[in-house]
C-alpha positions as CSV (number, residue, x, y, z in Angstrom):
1,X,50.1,41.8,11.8
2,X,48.0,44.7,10.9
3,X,44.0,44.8,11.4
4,X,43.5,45.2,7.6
5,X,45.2,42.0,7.2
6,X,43.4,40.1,10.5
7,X,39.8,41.2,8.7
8,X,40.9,39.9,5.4
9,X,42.0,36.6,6.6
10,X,38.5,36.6,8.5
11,X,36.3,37.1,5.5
12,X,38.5,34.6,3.4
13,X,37.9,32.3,6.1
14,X,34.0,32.4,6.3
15,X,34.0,32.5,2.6
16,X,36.0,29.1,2.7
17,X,33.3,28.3,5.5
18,X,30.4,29.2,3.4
19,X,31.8,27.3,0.0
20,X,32.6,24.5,1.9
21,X,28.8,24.3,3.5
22,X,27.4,24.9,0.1
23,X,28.8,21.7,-1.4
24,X,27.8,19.6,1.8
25,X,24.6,20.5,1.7
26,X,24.9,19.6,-2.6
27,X,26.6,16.4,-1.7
28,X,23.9,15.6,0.7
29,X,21.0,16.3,-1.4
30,X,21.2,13.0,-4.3
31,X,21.8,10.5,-1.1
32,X,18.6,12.3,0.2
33,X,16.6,11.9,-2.6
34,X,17.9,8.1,-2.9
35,X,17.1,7.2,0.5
36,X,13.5,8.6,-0.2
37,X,13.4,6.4,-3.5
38,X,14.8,3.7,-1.8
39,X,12.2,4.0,1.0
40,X,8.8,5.1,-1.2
41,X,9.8,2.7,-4.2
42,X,6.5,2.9,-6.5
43,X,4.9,6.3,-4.1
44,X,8.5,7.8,-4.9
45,X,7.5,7.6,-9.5
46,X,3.7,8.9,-8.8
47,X,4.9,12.1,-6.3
48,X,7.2,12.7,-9.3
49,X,4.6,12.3,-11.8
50,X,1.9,14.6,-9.6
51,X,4.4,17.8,-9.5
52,X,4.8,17.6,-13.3
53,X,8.9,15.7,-13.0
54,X,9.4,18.3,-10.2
55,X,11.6,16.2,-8.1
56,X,12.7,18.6,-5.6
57,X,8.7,19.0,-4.4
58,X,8.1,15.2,-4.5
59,X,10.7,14.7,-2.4
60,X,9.4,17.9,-0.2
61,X,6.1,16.4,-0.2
62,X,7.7,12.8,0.9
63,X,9.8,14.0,3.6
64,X,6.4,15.9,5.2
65,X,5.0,12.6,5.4
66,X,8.0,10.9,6.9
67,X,8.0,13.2,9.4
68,X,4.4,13.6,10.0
69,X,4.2,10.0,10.3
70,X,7.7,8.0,10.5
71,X,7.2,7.9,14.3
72,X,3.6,6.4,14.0
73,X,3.9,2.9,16.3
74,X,0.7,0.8,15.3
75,X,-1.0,-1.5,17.5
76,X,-1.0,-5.6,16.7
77,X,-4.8,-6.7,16.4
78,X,-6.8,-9.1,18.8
79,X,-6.9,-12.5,17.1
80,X,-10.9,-12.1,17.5
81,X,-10.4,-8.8,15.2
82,X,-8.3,-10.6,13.1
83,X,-11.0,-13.4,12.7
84,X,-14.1,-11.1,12.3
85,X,-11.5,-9.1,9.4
86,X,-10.7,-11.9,7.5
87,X,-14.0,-13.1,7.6
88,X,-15.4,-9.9,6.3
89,X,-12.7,-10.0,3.4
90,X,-13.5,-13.2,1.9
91,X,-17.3,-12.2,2.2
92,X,-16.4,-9.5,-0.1
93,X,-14.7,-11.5,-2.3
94,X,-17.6,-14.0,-2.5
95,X,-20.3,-11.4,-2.6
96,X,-17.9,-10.5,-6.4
97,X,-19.4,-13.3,-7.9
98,X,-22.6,-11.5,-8.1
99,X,-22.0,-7.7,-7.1
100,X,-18.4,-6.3,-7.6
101,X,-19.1,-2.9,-7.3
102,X,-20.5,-3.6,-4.1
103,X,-17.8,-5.9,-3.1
104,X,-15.1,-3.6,-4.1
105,X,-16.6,-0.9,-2.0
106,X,-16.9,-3.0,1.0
107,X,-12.9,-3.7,0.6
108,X,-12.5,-0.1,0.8
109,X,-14.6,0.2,4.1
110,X,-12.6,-2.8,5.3
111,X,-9.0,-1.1,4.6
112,X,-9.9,1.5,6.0
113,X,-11.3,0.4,9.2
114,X,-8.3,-2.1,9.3
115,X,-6.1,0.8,8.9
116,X,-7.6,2.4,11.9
117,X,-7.7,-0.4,14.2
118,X,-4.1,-0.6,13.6
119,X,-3.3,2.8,14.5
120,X,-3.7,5.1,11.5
121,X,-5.2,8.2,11.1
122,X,-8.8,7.4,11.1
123,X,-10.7,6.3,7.7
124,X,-12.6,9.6,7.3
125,X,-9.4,11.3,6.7
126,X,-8.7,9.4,3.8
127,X,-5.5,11.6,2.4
128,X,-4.1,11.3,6.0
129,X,-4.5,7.8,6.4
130,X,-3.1,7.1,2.5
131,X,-0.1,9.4,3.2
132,X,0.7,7.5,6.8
133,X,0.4,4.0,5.1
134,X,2.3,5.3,2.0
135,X,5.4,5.5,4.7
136,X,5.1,2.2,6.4
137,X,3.7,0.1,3.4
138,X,4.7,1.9,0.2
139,X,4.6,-1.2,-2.3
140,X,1.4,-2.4,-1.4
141,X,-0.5,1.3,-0.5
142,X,-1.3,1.5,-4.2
143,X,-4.0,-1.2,-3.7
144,X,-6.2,0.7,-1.2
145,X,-5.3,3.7,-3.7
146,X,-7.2,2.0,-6.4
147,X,-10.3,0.4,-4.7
148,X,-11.1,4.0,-3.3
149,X,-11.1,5.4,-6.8
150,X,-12.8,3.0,-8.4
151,X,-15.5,3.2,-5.5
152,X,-15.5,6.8,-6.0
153,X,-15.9,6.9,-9.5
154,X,-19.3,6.4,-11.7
155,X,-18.4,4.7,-14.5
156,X,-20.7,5.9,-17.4
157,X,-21.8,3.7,-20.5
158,X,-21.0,5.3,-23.7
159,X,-21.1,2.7,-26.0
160,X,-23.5,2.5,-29.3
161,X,-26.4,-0.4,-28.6
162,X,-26.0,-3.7,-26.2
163,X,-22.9,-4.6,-27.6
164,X,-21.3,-1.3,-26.4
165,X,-23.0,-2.0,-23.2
166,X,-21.9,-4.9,-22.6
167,X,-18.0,-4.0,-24.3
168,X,-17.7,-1.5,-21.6
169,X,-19.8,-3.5,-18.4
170,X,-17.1,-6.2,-18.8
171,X,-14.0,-3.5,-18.6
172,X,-15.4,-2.3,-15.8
173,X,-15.9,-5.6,-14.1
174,X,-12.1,-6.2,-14.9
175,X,-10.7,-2.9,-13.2
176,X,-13.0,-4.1,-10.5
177,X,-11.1,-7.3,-10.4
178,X,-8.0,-6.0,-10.6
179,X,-8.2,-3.6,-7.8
180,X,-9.5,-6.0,-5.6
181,X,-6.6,-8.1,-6.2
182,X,-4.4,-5.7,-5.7
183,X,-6.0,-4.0,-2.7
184,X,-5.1,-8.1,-1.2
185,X,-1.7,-7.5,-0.6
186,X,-2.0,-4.4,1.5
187,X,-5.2,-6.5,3.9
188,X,-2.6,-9.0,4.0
189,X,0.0,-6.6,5.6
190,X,-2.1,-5.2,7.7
191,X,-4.3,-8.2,9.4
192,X,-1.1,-10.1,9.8
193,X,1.9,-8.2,9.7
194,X,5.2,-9.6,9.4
195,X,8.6,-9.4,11.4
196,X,9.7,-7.2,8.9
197,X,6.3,-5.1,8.7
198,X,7.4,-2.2,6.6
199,X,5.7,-2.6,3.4
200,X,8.7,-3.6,1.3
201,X,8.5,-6.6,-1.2
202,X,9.4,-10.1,0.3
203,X,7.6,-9.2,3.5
204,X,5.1,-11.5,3.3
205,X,2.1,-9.6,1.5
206,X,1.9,-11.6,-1.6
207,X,-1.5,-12.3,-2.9
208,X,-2.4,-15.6,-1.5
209,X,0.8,-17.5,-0.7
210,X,-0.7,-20.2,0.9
211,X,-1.7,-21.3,-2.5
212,X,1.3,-21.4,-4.2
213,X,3.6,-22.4,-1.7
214,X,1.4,-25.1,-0.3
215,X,2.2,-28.7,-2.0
216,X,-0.2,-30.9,-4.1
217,X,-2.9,-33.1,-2.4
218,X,-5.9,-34.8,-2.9
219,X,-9.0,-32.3,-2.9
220,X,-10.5,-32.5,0.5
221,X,-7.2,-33.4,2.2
222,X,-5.0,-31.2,4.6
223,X,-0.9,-32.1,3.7
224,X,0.5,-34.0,6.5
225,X,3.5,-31.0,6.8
226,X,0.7,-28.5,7.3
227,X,-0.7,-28.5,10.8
228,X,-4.2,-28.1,10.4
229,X,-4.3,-24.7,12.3
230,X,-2.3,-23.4,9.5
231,X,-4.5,-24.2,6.8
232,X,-7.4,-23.2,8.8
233,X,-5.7,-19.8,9.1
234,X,-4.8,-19.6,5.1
235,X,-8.0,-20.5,4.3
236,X,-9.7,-17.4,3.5
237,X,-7.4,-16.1,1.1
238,X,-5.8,-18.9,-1.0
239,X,-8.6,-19.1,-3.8
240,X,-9.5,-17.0,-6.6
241,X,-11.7,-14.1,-7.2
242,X,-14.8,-14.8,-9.8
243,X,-15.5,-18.2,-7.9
244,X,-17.1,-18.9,-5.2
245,X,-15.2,-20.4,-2.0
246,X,-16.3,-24.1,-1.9
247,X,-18.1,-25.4,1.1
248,X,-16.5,-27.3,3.9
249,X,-17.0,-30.5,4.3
């Protein structure tokens, strides 16, 4: 065989090579983007929606953050943390009642401490930290998202005499509200973490399962299938925001 012919078969060879490679790396790049859909869920629709439908720079964007922060291990808390947390989350939700601005900006300050003591970057790097719990919690992350802007943000009365005043006083009291509740779901992952802590639905981060799990009794009463720890440990969160938590009696 002549060396014209040995170089030709060469360069049709690591042509085949280079076609072949090609569509492996085209085959590879839809069950790449899935798995980060699969993974990022609701985190997957808003990095979509910041980079203008760009999907190939969402998905750059997500993939940083896996691997800044897949490998993150977090740290369980010390049931006293635990206790002085939840107790400092259904203050805030008391304190509503009568301040929400204030109590929404204390559940901020509490996520993010939370966040920290679990092993996150620290609170003052709030992108960091949102980014790292974006990986491990991405259906709930939204939550602490939302408290932090609404914290952030003046909201400015534009409305024409008291009725305007008021119109917009009880919108803003609402979004308040609604952050709040959903900023629950994410404390809820964080103070007592599952077996299956990674932040998909179903892990048990619901907003206040206790209450509608737990079955009917007289007011004052603990159910005789409930050991009384348990309730004591539901407590906190199983009642609703806008009225205050009744006394013990």
């Amino acid at each position: 065989m002549s060396t014209g012919v040995i170089i030709v078969l060469i360069v049709i060879v690591a042509a085949v090579l280079v076609v072949a490679a090609v569509l492996a790396l085209r085959a590879r790049g839809p069950q790449h983007g899935g798995s980060l859909k699969r993974r990022f869920g609701p985190e997957y629709d808003r990095a979509v929606v910041r980079h203008d439908g760009d999907t190939k720079a969402a998905e750059r964007e997500l993939s940083e953050r896996v691997r800044r922060h897949g490998s993150l291990h977090t740290r369980p808390l010390e049931p006293a943390e635990r206790e002085r947390f939840e107790a400092r989350w259904t203050a805030a939700q008391e304190r509503f009642v009568d301040s929400p601005r204030e109590a929404v900006g204390e559940a901020d300050r509490l996520l993010a401490e939370l966040a920290g003591a679990r092993g996150y970057p620290d609170g003052a790097q709030y992108e960091e930290q949102l980014a790292a719990l974006s990986v491990h919690h991405a259906h709930h992350v939204d939550g602490y998202r939302r408290v932090h802007r609404v914290t952030h943000t003046q909201t400015h009365t534009a409305g024409a005499g008291d009725g305007g005043a008021e119109t917009a006083a009880a919108s803003d009291t609402e979004e308040l509200r609604e952050a709040l509740v959903a900023a629950r779901a994410l404390f809820e992952q964080l103070v007592r973490p599952g077996r299956h802590d990674d932040g998909r639905p179903g892990t048990g981060a619901g907003v206040a399962p206790a209450a509608a799990s737990a079955p009917a009794s007289a007011p004052g009463s603990t159910p005789a299938s409930t050991p009384a720890s348990e309730s004591a440990a539901r407590a906190p969160h199983g009642w609703s925001l806008g009225k205050r938590r009744p006394k013990e009696s």
